[in-house]
N, C-alpha and C positions, 0 to 999 in steps of 0.2 A: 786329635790332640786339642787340647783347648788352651784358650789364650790366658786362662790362667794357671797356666805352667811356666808361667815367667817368674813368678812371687810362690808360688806352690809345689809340691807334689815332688819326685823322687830329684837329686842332684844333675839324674844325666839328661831328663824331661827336659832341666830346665838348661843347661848349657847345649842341646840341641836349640831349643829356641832362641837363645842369645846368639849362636852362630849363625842360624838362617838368616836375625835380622842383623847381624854382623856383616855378612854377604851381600845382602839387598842393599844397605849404607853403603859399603865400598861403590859397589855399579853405580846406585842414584847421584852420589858425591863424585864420581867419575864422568858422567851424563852432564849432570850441574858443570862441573868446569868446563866440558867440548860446549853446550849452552853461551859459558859466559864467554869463551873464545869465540863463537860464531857472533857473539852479539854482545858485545860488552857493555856494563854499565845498569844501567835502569831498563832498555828493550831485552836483555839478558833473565835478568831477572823475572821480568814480566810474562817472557816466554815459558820459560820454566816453571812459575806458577799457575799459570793459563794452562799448559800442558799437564802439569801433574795434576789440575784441578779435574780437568776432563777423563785422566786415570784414574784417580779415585771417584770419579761418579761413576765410571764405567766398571771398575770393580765393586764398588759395595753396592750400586742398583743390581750388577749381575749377578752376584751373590742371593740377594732379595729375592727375586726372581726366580731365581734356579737353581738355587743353592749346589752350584757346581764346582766352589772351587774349597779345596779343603781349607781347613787355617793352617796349615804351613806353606802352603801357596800366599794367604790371604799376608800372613803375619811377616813374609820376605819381601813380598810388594809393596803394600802398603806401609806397614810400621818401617820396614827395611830401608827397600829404593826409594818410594816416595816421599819419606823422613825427608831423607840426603836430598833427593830431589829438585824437592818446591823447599824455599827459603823464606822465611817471613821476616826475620833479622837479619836481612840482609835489604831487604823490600822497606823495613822503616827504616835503616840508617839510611839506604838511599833518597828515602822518601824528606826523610828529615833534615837531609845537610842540602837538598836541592832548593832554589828560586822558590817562592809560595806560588807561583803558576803552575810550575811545574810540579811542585808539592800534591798541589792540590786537582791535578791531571792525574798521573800516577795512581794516586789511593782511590779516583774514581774507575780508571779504567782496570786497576787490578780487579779492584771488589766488582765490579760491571761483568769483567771478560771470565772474571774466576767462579761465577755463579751461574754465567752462562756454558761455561766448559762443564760444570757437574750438570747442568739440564740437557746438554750435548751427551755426556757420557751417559747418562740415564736411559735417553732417548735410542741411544746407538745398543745398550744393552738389553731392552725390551724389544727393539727389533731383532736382534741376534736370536734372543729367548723364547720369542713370539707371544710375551708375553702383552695382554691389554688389560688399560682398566673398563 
């Protein structure tokens, strides 16, 4: 199935698709709030985008790699759970109503920790795959 059967191709193509990431939303937005109960606030959020950062390098490098996962796997995870997941509207309100120290802590250690989580998931997927450059 291809990821353009969201906008394309027969009525039931495309309401399969809408439910898969209908389904991955629910879990991710489900996740997200156990998240923001274990840690409320701006470490909440941080986790949650550090974490989903690390699942989507580990899924789209291990796709790269090895092209093992179909897209309806691809398209429930990603576009789905990890939508709901990782929150970025939630990352600048918090970022923007906070102290400028803190402001400006925040938007380093997200963009810092969330760049290192996709070369963490990269890294973790190319060992799975046995893939080298």
């Amino acid at each position: 199935m291809s990821t353009r059967t969201l906008t394309a191709g027969p009525l039931r193509a495309r309401l399969r698709v809408a439910a898969l990431v209908a389904l991955g939303g629910v879990a991710g937005a489900n996740c997200r709030y156990a998240a923001a109960l274990l840690a409320p606030g701006l470490p909440g959020t941080l986790l949650a985008n550090v974490l989903g950062a690390f699942a989507l390098g580990f899924l789209v490098y291990g796709t790269l790699y090895r092209g093992a996962l179909p897209a309806d796997v691809r398209l429930l995870v990603s576009t789905g759970f990890l939508s709901s997941f990782t929150t970025y509207s939630t990352f600048a309100v918090q970022s923007a109503t906070a102290r400028p120290a803190l402001l400006v802590a925040n938007v380093a250690l997200t963009y810092a920790l969330g760049f290192a989580a996709v070369l963490a998931g990269r890294t973790l997927a190319r060992r799975i795959t046995g893939w080298s450059a």
